[in-house]
N, C-alpha and C positions, 0 to 999 in steps of 0.2 A: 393365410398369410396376412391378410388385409387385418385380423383381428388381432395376429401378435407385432405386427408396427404400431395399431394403435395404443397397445395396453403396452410393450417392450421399450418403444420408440420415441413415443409421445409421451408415453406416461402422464396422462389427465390426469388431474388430480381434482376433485372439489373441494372449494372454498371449508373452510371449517368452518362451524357456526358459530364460534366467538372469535375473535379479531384482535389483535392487542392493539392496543391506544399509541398511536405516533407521539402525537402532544405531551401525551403524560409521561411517555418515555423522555424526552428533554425536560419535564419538569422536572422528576426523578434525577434526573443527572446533572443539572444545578444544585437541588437540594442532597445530593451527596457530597456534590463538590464542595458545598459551605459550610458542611461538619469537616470534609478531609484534604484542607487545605493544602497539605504538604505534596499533594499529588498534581499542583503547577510545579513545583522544583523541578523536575524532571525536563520538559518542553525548556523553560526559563535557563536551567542552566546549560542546557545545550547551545540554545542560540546565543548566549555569555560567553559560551567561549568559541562560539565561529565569527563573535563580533572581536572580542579580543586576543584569544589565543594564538599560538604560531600557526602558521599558513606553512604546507608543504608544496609547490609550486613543481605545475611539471613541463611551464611553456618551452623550457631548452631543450627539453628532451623532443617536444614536438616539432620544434624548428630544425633543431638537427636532423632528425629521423626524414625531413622533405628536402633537407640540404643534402643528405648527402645519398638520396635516390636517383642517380644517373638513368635518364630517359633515354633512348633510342636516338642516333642520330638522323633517321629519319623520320623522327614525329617533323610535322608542321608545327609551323608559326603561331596557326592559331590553336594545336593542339597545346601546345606551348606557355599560350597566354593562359588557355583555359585552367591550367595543371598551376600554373602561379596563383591565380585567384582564388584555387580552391585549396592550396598550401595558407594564403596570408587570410584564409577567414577560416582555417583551422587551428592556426596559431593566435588567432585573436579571439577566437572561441575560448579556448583553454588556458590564454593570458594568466586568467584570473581566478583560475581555478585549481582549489584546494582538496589533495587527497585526505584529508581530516573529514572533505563531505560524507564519505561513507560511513563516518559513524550516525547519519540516518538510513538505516537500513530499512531493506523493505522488504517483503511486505510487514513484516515482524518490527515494530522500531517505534521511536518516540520522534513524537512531531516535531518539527523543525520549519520557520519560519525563512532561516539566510542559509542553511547548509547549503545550495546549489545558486545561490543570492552570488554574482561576479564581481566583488566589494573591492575596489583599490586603496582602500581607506576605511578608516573608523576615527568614530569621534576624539581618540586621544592624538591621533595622525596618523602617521603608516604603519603597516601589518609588521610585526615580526616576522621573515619567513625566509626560507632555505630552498631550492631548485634540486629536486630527486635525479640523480645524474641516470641512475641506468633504469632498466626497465624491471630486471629480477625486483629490484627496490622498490619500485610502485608497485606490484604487483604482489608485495608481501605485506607493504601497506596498507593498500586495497581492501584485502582478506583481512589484515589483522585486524582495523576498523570497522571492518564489516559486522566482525564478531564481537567487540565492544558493544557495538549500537545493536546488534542481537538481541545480546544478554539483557542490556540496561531497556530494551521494549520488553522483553519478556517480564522482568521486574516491575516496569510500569504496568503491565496487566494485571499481573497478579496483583498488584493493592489495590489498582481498582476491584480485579472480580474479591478482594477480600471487603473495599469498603461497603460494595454493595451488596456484600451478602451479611455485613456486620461482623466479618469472622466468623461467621454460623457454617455449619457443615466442612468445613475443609478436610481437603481428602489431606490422608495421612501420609507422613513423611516416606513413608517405603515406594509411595505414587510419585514424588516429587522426578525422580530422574527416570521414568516409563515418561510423565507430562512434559518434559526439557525434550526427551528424543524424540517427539512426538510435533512439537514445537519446532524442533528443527528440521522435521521431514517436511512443514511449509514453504520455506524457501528453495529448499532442496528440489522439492517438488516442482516450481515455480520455473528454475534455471531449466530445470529438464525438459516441462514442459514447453519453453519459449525455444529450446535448441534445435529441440530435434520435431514438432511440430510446429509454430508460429512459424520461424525462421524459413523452415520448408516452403508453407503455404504464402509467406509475403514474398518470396523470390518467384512463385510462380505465378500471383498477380503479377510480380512486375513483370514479365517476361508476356503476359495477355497486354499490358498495358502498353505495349509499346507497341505493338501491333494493331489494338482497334482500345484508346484511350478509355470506350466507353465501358469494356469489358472489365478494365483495370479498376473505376472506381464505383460500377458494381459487385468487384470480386473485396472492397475494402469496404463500403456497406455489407456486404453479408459476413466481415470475419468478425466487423465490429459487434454484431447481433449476438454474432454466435460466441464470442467474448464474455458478452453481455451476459446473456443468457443463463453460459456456464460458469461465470465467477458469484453472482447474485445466491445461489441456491447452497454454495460452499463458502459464501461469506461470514460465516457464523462459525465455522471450524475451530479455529482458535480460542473462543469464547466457549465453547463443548470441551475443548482439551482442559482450561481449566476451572471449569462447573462442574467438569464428573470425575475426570481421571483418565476418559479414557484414549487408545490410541488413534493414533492419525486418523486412519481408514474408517473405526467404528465411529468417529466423531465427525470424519465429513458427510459420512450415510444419515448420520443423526443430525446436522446440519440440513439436508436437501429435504428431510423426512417434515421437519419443522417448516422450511421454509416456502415448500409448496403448495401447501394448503394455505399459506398467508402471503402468498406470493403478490398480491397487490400491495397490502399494506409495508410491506417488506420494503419494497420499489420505492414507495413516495417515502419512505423512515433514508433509506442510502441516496435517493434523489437530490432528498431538502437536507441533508447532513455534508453531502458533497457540492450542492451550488451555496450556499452557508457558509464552507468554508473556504470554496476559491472565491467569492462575492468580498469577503472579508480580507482576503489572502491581498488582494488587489491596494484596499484600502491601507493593510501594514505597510507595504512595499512601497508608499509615498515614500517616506523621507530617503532624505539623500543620506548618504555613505558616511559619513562627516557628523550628519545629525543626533543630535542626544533623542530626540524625538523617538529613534528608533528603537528605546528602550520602553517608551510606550508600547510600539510593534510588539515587540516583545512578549511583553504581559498581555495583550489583545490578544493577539493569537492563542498564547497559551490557555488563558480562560476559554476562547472557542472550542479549540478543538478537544481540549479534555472534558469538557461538558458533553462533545458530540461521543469521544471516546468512553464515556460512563455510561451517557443514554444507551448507547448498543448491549450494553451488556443488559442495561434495564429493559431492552427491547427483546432481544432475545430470549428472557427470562418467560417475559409475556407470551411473548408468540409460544412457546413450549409448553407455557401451560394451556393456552389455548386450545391446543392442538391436542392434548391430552383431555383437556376438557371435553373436548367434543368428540374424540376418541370413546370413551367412559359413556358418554349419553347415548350414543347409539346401541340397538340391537341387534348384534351380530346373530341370534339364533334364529328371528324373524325375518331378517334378511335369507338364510339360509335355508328357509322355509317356503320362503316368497311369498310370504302375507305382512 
């Protein structure tokens, strides 16, 4: 027992003996980005048009939806106040918020600077925008934007994985919708995953938490870990589906396969790519609503984050061949020998 937890359960892996390069991976993906310039249009014209396009507004629907919630006549006063407070800072949440944001979609999608950005304004003056009266209506919105910003991240990947492969090897057109359905069982994935697992296990921290607090925010360090843990090893799936062709399932095996033997360098490449671009993320989001400035944002961010976006692909290229490199070196018959 104690031998198949640690080989089943554990699954150690050693270190492979070559490494791919962090660094050179972000140099790689500057120097693709400055031959294939047109792969900022993507990031740039999205946040173009959440800075000026029409806004779909859903604050009515959420003032109504607490107007016309008849409480109990026997709630208290302070029950009472407490249920208005959290009515007028859910309406002033959502004020200013646009269901056009979903066209960054996640995890699949192109970067976006202002999509969930609370803007009451832009530089020309107020937003063009319309109040979604019923719910069927946001929620066909919702999806149908969702699938926009899908598609147009799936797109955004594919020119990068073709800029940095120079167009060399592309699987053939007959792959093309096996890599779309494959593509789309990531989100899919995702939803299912957070429903019927996450959602489980944070209802039942809260439910420790309220009983002995301390339980509550060791049961949210350990989910973080184990978040952690299992998203890092299947972060490279996407980038498998389209470098080989193949399906979800064989592409996350071949994800965890690569990234475990580089599981260090792996860590500090998604570390220094994610504090990089909320460190930066920070600095976009000076200017105010009104500012032209924000069209600098714009272009900042876009350059960041498609350079962090190219590096992965350059990273994962490396760590694969690493991994086979040192696959290849070794000797399986002398192992098997035990000399």
């Amino acid at each position: 027992m104690v031998k198949w937890y640690n080989f089943k359960v554990m699954r150690f892996v050693l270190p492979a003996k070559k490494q791919p390069k962090v660094f050179n991976a972000f140099k790689a993906g500057y120097n693709t980005l400055s031959s294939h310039l047109y792969l900022l249009l993507f990031p740039i014209l999205l946040d173009v048009f959440f800075l000026f396009g029409k806004r779909l507004l859903i604050a009515d629907q959420i003032r109504a939806m607490f107007t016309n919630l008849t409480l109990p006549s026997s709630v208290s006063t302070e029950m009472l106040n407490s249920w208005e407070e959290l009515s007028n800072i859910a309406v002033e949440m959502f004020k200013n918020f646009s269901l056009t944001a979903f066209l960054r979609s996640f995890p699949i999608g192109v970067p976006s600077l202002l999509a969930y950005r609370p803007m009451e304004s832009n530089p020309l003056g107020d937003f063009s925008s319309a109040q979604i009266a019923s719910f069927g209506s946001t929620i066909i919105y919702a999806l149908g934007f969702s699938l926009i910003g899908f598609l147009l991240g799936i797109l955004f990947l594919w020119l990068i994985r073709n800029s940095v492969l120079n167009n060399s090897s592309a699987p053939t057109s007959d792959r093309l919708p096996q890599q779309l359905l494959s593509l789309f069982t990531i989100p899919v994935f995702v939803i299912f995953l957070s429903m019927f697992v996450l959602v489980p296990i944070i209802f039942l921290i809260s439910i420790f938490n309220s009983f002995l607090p301390f339980l509550g925010t060791l049961g949210y360090f350990l989910l973080s870990l184990g978040i952690i843990s299992s998203v890092i090893p299947m972060f490279f799936t996407p980038h498998e589906i389209l470098l080989s062709g193949s399906n979800f399932v064989n592409s996350a095996k071949e994800s965890v396969r690569n990234v475990r033997p580089t599981n260090g360098k792996t860590s500090i490449f998604i570390m220094l790519a994610y504090l990089a671009t909320y460190a930066t993320n920070l600095l976009w989001q000076i200017p105010k609503d009104d500012s032209w400035m924000l069209a600098v944002s714009i272009l900042g961010h876009a350059l960041v984050t498609t350079i962090f976006f190219i590096a992965s692909f350059h990273f994962y290229i490396d760590a694969r061949d690493c991994v086979r490199d040192s696959l290849i070196s070794e000797t399986p018959i002398n192992e098997d020998l035990g000399v």
